[in-house]
N, C-alpha and C positions, 0 to 999 in steps of 0.2 A: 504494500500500500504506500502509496507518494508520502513523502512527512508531512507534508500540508493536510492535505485531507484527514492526516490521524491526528493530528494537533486539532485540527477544526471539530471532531469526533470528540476529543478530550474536553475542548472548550463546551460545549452542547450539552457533554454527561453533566460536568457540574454543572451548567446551568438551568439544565432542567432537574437537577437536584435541589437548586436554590429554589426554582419555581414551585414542585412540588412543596417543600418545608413552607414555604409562604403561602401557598393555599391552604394546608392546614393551618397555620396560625391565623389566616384568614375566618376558616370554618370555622375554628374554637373559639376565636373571639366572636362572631358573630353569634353562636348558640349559646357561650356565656351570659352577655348582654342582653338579648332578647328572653335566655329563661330565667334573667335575674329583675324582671319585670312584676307586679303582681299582675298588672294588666296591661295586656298587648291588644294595642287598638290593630281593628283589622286590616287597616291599609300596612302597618310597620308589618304587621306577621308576615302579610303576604310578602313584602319587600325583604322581608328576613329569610323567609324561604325561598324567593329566586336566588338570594346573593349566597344564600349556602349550597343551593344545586348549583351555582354557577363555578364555585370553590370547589364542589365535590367534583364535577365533570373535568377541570383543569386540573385537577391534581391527581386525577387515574389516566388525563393524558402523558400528563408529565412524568407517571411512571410507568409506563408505557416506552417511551422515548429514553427513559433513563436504562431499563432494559434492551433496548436494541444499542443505543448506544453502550454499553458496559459489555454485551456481546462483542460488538466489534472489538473495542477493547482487549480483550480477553482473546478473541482470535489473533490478533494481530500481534500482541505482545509475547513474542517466543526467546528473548535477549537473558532473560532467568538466566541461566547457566555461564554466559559470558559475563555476567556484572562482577564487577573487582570488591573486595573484600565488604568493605561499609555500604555494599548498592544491593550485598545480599542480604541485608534486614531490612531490605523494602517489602520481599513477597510475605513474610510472616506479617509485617506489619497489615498490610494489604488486607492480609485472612482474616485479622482480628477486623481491623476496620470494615469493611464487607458484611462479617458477621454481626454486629452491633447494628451494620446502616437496614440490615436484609431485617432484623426485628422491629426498628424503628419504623420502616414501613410496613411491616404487617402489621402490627400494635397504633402505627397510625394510621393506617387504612381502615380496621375494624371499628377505629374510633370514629372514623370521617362517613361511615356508613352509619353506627348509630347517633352522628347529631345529625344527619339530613333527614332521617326518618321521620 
């Protein structure tokens, strides 16, 4: 793959990581504030409820695109075995961070599905 094009893939991953984590903070704050209400007039509910389906639909694109892009990734990156001494505690780190960001999206996926509900 050209360097460009993987760098441009790199750039994308994280930023549809940062898009996804902002649509959740997006969704939380908004089901926060609307159920910290005693009473929700109906135009606000209804306005509460598009802008959190519109959080939930951008943030299962964004992970979406964060999987395809972390694919490529992962295809393309084969250099493991060549990296000089201190470039080989990048893949360990890699595994732990992965694993931590892979719960963080399920845990906040389950959550972004029960406040739209």
């Amino acid at each position: 793959m050209k360097s460009w094009l993987y760098l441009i893939n790199n750039f994308a991953h994280d930023l549809f990581t940062g898009i996804w984590f902002g649509s959740f903070i997006g969704l939380y704050t908004c089901h926060r504030q609307v159920n910290g209400l005693t009473e929700v007039p109906p135009a606000l509910a209804t306005f509460a409820s598009e802008l959190q389906n519109q959080f939930f639909w951008l943030g299962n694109a964004a992970l979406v695109l964060i999987m395809l892009t972390g694919l490529v990734r992962f295809l393309y990156r084969r250099d493991w075995d060549k990296m000089e001494e201190p470039g080989k505690l990048k893949k360990p780190i890699l595994i732990v961070k992965h694993a931590f960001l892979g719960t963080a999206f399920i845990v906040g996926s389950v959550f972004a599905v029960l406040w739209t509900l």
